[in-house]
C-alpha angles and dihedrals in degrees: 000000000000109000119203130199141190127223110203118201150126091230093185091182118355124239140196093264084054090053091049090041091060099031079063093045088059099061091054098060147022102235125018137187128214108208108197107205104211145168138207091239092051117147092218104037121243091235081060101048101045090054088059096045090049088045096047093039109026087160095062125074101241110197116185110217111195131193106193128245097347121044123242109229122239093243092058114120089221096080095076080075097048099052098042085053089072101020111054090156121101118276112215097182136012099205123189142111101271144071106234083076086071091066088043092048091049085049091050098045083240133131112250124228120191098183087192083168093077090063090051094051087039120022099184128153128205102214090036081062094042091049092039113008090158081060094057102029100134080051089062119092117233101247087051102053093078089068092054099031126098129220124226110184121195108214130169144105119316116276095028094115104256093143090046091050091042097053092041093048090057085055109052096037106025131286164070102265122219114248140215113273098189087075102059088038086048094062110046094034115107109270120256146064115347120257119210098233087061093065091054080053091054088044091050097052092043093056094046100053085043084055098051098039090044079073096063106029122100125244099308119052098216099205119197100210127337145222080263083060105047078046084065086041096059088053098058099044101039102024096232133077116246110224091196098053076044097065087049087071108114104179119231115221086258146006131200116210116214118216119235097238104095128122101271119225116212106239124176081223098056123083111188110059100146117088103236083058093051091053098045087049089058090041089060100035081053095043083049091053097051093047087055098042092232121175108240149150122222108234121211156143124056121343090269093051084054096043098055087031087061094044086051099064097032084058091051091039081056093048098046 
Protein backbone atom coordinates (compact mmCIF):
# COMPACT_ATOMS: atom_id res chain seq x y z
CA UNK A 1 0.00 0.00 0.00
CA UNK A 2 1.53 3.14 -0.91
CA UNK A 3 1.20 5.63 2.13
CA UNK A 4 1.33 9.12 1.53
CA UNK A 5 2.14 12.33 4.18
CA UNK A 6 2.04 16.19 4.36
CA UNK A 7 4.71 18.54 5.90
CA UNK A 8 3.23 21.57 6.77
CA UNK A 9 5.76 24.95 7.19
CA UNK A 10 6.63 28.61 6.26
CA UNK A 11 10.61 27.56 5.44
CA UNK A 12 11.66 31.27 4.80
CA UNK A 13 14.09 30.54 4.21
CA UNK A 14 15.03 26.61 4.64
CA UNK A 15 17.59 25.43 6.75
CA UNK A 16 19.43 22.61 7.26
CA UNK A 17 17.15 21.37 10.07
CA UNK A 18 14.32 21.80 7.38
CA UNK A 19 16.44 19.49 4.80
CA UNK A 20 17.00 16.69 7.64
CA UNK A 21 13.55 17.13 8.74
CA UNK A 22 12.22 16.13 5.23
CA UNK A 23 14.92 13.75 4.22
CA UNK A 24 13.42 11.88 7.35
CA UNK A 25 9.94 12.45 6.26
CA UNK A 26 10.74 10.70 3.25
CA UNK A 27 11.57 7.66 4.63
CA UNK A 28 8.24 7.47 6.44
CA UNK A 29 5.99 7.62 3.43
CA UNK A 30 5.63 7.07 -0.40
CA UNK A 31 4.46 10.29 -1.50
CA UNK A 32 4.73 13.30 0.40
CA UNK A 33 3.46 17.03 0.09
CA UNK A 34 5.21 20.14 1.19
CA UNK A 35 2.67 22.69 1.97
CA UNK A 36 4.43 26.21 2.05
CA UNK A 37 2.32 28.50 4.30
CA UNK A 38 2.85 32.21 2.70
CA UNK A 39 1.67 35.59 2.71
CA UNK A 40 1.54 38.45 0.39
CA UNK A 41 3.47 40.53 2.80
CA UNK A 42 6.26 37.72 3.16
CA UNK A 43 9.85 38.88 3.73
CA UNK A 44 11.27 36.11 1.49
CA UNK A 45 8.62 35.78 -1.39
CA UNK A 46 6.73 32.61 -1.89
CA UNK A 47 7.99 32.36 -5.87
CA UNK A 48 11.34 32.30 -4.22
CA UNK A 49 10.78 29.77 -1.67
CA UNK A 50 8.95 27.04 -3.74
CA UNK A 51 11.62 27.05 -6.11
CA UNK A 52 13.90 26.12 -3.38
CA UNK A 53 11.84 23.63 -2.00
CA UNK A 54 11.31 22.05 -5.68
CA UNK A 55 15.02 22.42 -6.23
CA UNK A 56 16.12 20.82 -2.60
CA UNK A 57 13.28 18.07 -2.71
CA UNK A 58 12.32 17.27 -6.72
CA UNK A 59 10.88 14.02 -5.54
CA UNK A 60 8.14 15.70 -3.23
CA UNK A 61 5.10 17.34 -4.45
CA UNK A 62 5.60 20.94 -3.12
CA UNK A 63 1.93 23.04 -3.14
CA UNK A 64 2.11 27.23 -2.04
CA UNK A 65 -0.85 28.14 -0.11
CA UNK A 66 -1.20 31.44 0.10
CA UNK A 67 -3.50 33.63 2.42
CA UNK A 68 -3.41 37.04 0.97
CA UNK A 69 -2.10 39.90 2.38
CA UNK A 70 -1.66 38.37 6.34
CA UNK A 71 -0.33 35.21 6.89
CA UNK A 72 -2.29 32.36 8.55
CA UNK A 73 -0.23 30.87 11.21
CA UNK A 74 0.84 26.86 11.19
CA UNK A 75 -1.03 26.15 14.36
CA UNK A 76 -4.49 27.46 12.75
CA UNK A 77 -7.07 24.95 12.65
CA UNK A 78 -7.93 26.07 9.47
CA UNK A 79 -5.30 24.34 7.72
CA UNK A 80 -6.95 20.95 7.96
CA UNK A 81 -9.33 22.74 4.97
CA UNK A 82 -6.86 23.89 3.10
CA UNK A 83 -5.02 20.90 2.75
CA UNK A 84 -7.71 18.73 2.25
CA UNK A 85 -8.77 21.33 -0.72
CA UNK A 86 -5.90 20.05 -2.77
CA UNK A 87 -5.28 16.94 -1.20
CA UNK A 88 -8.76 14.59 -1.05
CA UNK A 89 -6.72 11.53 -0.84
CA UNK A 90 -6.23 9.95 2.13
CA UNK A 91 -3.42 11.25 4.42
CA UNK A 92 -1.84 8.54 6.25
CA UNK A 93 0.90 10.91 8.45
CA UNK A 94 1.38 14.60 9.13
CA UNK A 95 5.02 14.58 9.81
CA UNK A 96 7.05 17.92 11.29
CA UNK A 97 8.88 19.23 14.43
CA UNK A 98 6.10 20.74 16.24
CA UNK A 99 2.68 19.92 18.35
CA UNK A 100 0.25 21.68 16.88
CA UNK A 101 0.53 18.84 14.16
CA UNK A 102 -1.04 16.56 16.74
CA UNK A 103 -4.26 18.50 16.59
CA UNK A 104 -3.81 18.59 12.32
CA UNK A 105 -3.12 14.93 12.16
CA UNK A 106 -6.35 14.16 14.45
CA UNK A 107 -8.24 16.52 11.96
CA UNK A 108 -6.96 14.75 9.18
CA UNK A 109 -7.55 11.30 10.46
CA UNK A 110 -3.48 11.00 10.06
CA UNK A 111 -0.53 9.67 12.54
CA UNK A 112 1.49 12.28 13.71
CA UNK A 113 5.10 12.24 13.67
CA UNK A 114 7.29 15.22 15.81
CA UNK A 115 10.72 14.17 14.78
CA UNK A 116 12.20 16.89 17.91
CA UNK A 117 15.65 15.00 17.20
CA UNK A 118 16.26 16.81 14.21
CA UNK A 119 16.48 20.40 16.41
CA UNK A 120 18.61 19.04 18.48
CA UNK A 121 21.00 17.75 15.58
CA UNK A 122 20.26 21.04 13.82
CA UNK A 123 19.06 24.02 15.80
CA UNK A 124 18.53 26.23 13.21
CA UNK A 125 16.09 29.13 13.12
CA UNK A 126 14.67 30.56 10.41
CA UNK A 127 14.43 34.50 11.56
CA UNK A 128 17.76 34.14 13.41
CA UNK A 129 19.15 33.31 9.25
CA UNK A 130 16.98 36.24 7.64
CA UNK A 131 18.39 38.98 10.49
CA UNK A 132 21.99 37.44 10.39
CA UNK A 133 22.41 34.83 7.61
CA UNK A 134 26.66 35.42 7.68
CA UNK A 135 26.12 34.16 11.62
CA UNK A 136 24.45 30.83 10.59
CA UNK A 137 26.02 30.19 7.29
CA UNK A 138 26.87 26.60 7.65
CA UNK A 139 22.97 26.49 8.72
CA UNK A 140 22.04 27.80 5.06
CA UNK A 141 21.28 25.18 2.23
CA UNK A 142 23.17 25.50 -0.84
CA UNK A 143 20.64 26.43 -3.06
CA UNK A 144 19.77 28.91 -0.70
CA UNK A 145 23.22 30.78 -0.12
CA UNK A 146 22.96 32.70 -3.35
CA UNK A 147 19.75 34.85 -1.76
CA UNK A 148 21.65 35.84 1.15
CA UNK A 149 25.25 35.93 -0.48
CA UNK A 150 27.11 39.20 -1.82
CA UNK A 151 29.22 39.61 -4.90
CA UNK A 152 32.16 41.14 -4.97
CA UNK A 153 33.65 41.31 -9.03
CA UNK A 154 37.32 42.15 -9.72
CA UNK A 155 37.48 44.14 -12.96
CA UNK A 156 40.33 46.04 -14.48
CA UNK A 157 42.99 45.95 -17.31
CA UNK A 158 44.86 42.79 -17.95
CA UNK A 159 47.90 42.19 -15.76
CA UNK A 160 46.58 44.21 -12.73
CA UNK A 161 46.37 41.22 -10.51
CA UNK A 162 42.31 40.34 -10.39
CA UNK A 163 42.95 36.47 -10.36
CA UNK A 164 45.69 36.96 -7.66
CA UNK A 165 43.20 39.21 -5.42
CA UNK A 166 40.38 36.93 -6.10
CA UNK A 167 42.02 33.89 -5.10
CA UNK A 168 43.69 35.61 -2.05
CA UNK A 169 40.34 37.26 -0.91
CA UNK A 170 38.48 33.28 -0.73
CA UNK A 171 41.17 32.50 1.46
CA UNK A 172 41.30 34.41 3.50
CA UNK A 173 37.61 34.85 3.87
CA UNK A 174 36.08 31.75 2.73
CA UNK A 175 35.59 30.26 -1.03
CA UNK A 176 36.05 29.04 -3.81
CA UNK A 177 36.32 32.09 -5.97
CA UNK A 178 34.91 32.22 -9.17
CA UNK A 179 37.36 32.38 -11.86
CA UNK A 180 37.82 33.95 -15.26
CA UNK A 181 36.51 32.00 -17.84
CA UNK A 182 38.07 34.19 -21.09
CA UNK A 183 41.62 32.53 -20.26
CA UNK A 184 40.87 28.76 -20.62
CA UNK A 185 38.55 29.64 -23.65
CA UNK A 186 41.68 31.94 -24.97
CA UNK A 187 43.79 29.35 -25.26
CA UNK A 188 42.09 26.53 -26.98
CA UNK A 189 39.88 28.93 -29.39
CA UNK A 190 41.08 28.98 -33.31
CA UNK A 191 43.42 31.53 -33.77
CA UNK A 192 42.32 34.96 -35.60
CA UNK A 193 40.20 37.96 -35.44
CA UNK A 194 37.16 37.85 -32.48
CA UNK A 195 33.85 37.21 -33.39
CA UNK A 196 31.37 38.53 -31.54
CA UNK A 197 29.44 35.31 -30.84
CA UNK A 198 32.55 34.07 -29.16
CA UNK A 199 32.35 36.66 -26.48
CA UNK A 200 28.49 35.48 -25.58
CA UNK A 201 30.28 32.06 -25.36
CA UNK A 202 32.74 33.42 -22.92
CA UNK A 203 29.66 35.24 -21.03
CA UNK A 204 27.80 32.16 -20.97
CA UNK A 205 30.46 30.04 -19.42
CA UNK A 206 31.28 32.60 -17.06
CA UNK A 207 27.70 32.83 -15.73
CA UNK A 208 27.32 29.29 -15.51
CA UNK A 209 30.51 28.41 -13.39
CA UNK A 210 29.47 31.75 -11.06
CA UNK A 211 26.31 30.02 -10.72
CA UNK A 212 27.64 26.65 -9.61
CA UNK A 213 30.49 27.93 -7.29
CA UNK A 214 27.97 30.71 -5.76
CA UNK A 215 26.55 27.36 -4.06
CA UNK A 216 29.42 26.61 -2.28
CA UNK A 217 31.11 29.88 -1.60
CA UNK A 218 30.79 31.75 2.01
CA UNK A 219 29.19 34.96 2.54
CA UNK A 220 30.87 36.83 0.07
CA UNK A 221 30.99 35.44 -3.67
CA UNK A 222 35.02 36.82 -4.71
CA UNK A 223 34.55 37.07 -9.06
CA UNK A 224 37.52 37.23 -11.18
CA UNK A 225 36.14 39.24 -14.11
CA UNK A 226 32.52 39.60 -15.12
CA UNK A 227 29.80 39.70 -18.41
CA UNK A 228 30.41 44.23 -17.72
CA UNK A 229 33.97 43.38 -18.40
CA UNK A 230 33.84 41.07 -21.67
CA UNK A 231 31.46 44.00 -22.68
CA UNK A 232 34.78 46.21 -22.47
CA UNK A 233 36.31 43.63 -23.97
CA UNK A 234 34.14 43.65 -27.01
CA UNK A 235 34.90 47.01 -27.40
CA UNK A 236 38.64 46.68 -27.64
CA UNK A 237 38.79 43.96 -29.81
CA UNK A 238 35.96 44.75 -32.18
CA UNK A 239 35.66 48.34 -31.85
CA UNK A 240 32.00 48.36 -31.16
CA UNK A 241 30.03 47.61 -28.22
CA UNK A 242 27.70 44.47 -28.51
CA UNK A 243 23.67 45.40 -26.77
CA UNK A 244 22.86 41.99 -26.58
CA UNK A 245 26.09 40.74 -24.52
CA UNK A 246 24.93 44.28 -22.52
CA UNK A 247 21.78 43.09 -21.34
CA UNK A 248 23.63 39.96 -20.06
CA UNK A 249 25.22 42.32 -17.29
CA UNK A 250 23.90 41.19 -13.88
CA UNK A 251 25.78 43.75 -11.14
CA UNK A 252 27.49 42.30 -8.28
CA UNK A 253 26.97 44.27 -4.81
CA UNK A 254 30.67 45.79 -5.47
CA UNK A 255 33.28 46.01 -7.65
CA UNK A 256 36.75 46.88 -7.11
CA UNK A 257 38.44 48.49 -9.93
CA UNK A 258 41.97 47.73 -10.36
CA UNK A 259 44.35 50.58 -11.62
CA UNK A 260 46.28 50.02 -14.47
CA UNK A 261 49.72 50.63 -12.82
CA UNK A 262 50.80 47.49 -11.95
CA UNK A 263 53.89 45.79 -13.00
CA UNK A 264 52.60 43.91 -16.55
CA UNK A 265 53.64 40.03 -17.22
CA UNK A 266 54.11 39.15 -20.41
CA UNK A 267 51.62 36.34 -21.08
CA UNK A 268 51.04 34.51 -24.88
CA UNK A 269 47.00 34.90 -23.69
CA UNK A 270 47.03 38.88 -23.01
CA UNK A 271 46.58 41.63 -25.94
CA UNK A 272 47.21 45.03 -24.65
CA UNK A 273 50.86 45.29 -23.20
CA UNK A 274 51.66 48.86 -24.09
CA UNK A 275 50.66 51.50 -21.61
CA UNK A 276 48.49 53.81 -23.70
CA UNK A 277 46.49 50.66 -24.26
CA UNK A 278 46.29 49.91 -20.63
CA UNK A 279 44.97 53.28 -19.95
CA UNK A 280 42.65 53.40 -22.53
CA UNK A 281 41.40 49.72 -21.24
CA UNK A 282 40.67 51.31 -17.62
CA UNK A 283 39.22 54.47 -19.35
CA UNK A 284 36.75 52.41 -20.91
CA UNK A 285 36.09 49.48 -17.76
CA UNK A 286 35.48 53.12 -15.44
CA UNK A 287 33.42 54.84 -18.04
CA UNK A 288 31.30 51.12 -18.04
CA UNK A 289 30.88 51.31 -14.47
CA UNK A 290 29.54 54.60 -14.40
CA UNK A 291 26.96 53.84 -17.39
CA UNK A 292 25.83 51.20 -15.53
CA UNK A 293 25.77 52.99 -11.98
CA UNK A 294 27.89 50.10 -10.35
CA UNK A 295 29.03 50.35 -6.90
CA UNK A 296 32.80 50.18 -6.93
CA UNK A 297 36.29 51.20 -5.25
CA UNK A 298 39.20 52.24 -7.24
CA UNK A 299 42.39 49.89 -6.19
CA UNK A 300 45.32 50.98 -6.32
CA UNK A 301 49.13 51.44 -5.10
CA UNK A 302 51.81 48.22 -4.49
CA UNK A 303 50.64 44.85 -4.18
CA UNK A 304 50.38 45.30 -0.05
CA UNK A 305 48.37 48.52 -0.34
CA UNK A 306 45.92 46.24 -2.64
CA UNK A 307 45.95 43.74 -0.78
CA UNK A 308 44.69 45.68 2.82
CA UNK A 309 42.59 48.24 0.41
CA UNK A 310 40.52 45.02 -0.86
CA UNK A 311 40.05 43.41 3.05
CA UNK A 312 38.77 46.79 3.99
CA UNK A 313 35.95 46.83 2.02
CA UNK A 314 35.21 43.06 2.17
CA UNK A 315 35.09 43.64 5.95
CA UNK A 316 32.65 46.54 5.49
CA UNK A 317 30.84 44.71 2.75
CA UNK A 318 30.43 41.53 6.09
CA UNK A 319 29.26 43.99 8.58
CA UNK A 320 26.99 45.61 6.62
Amino acid sequence: MITTGVILGRFMPPHEGHVALIRTASYLVDRLTIVLATSDNDPIPPAVRKGWMEELFPESVVIVANNGAKPLPVEHTDWAKIIRGFHPEKIDRVIGSEDYLVILAKALNAQHFILDPMWMAYPANSIDIRQEPFEHWESIPDQVRPYFQKRLTMIGPESTGKSHMADFLAQKFGGPYVPEYGRPYEKFRTPGDYRAEELHFIVDGHVAHRKTLAMKAGPILFEDTDPLLTAVWAEMLLDRSLPGLEKAIELPDHYLLLDANAPWEDDPLRYFGRQDLRDKFFTKIKSKLDQFGANYTLISGDWAEREAQAISVVEKMLKN
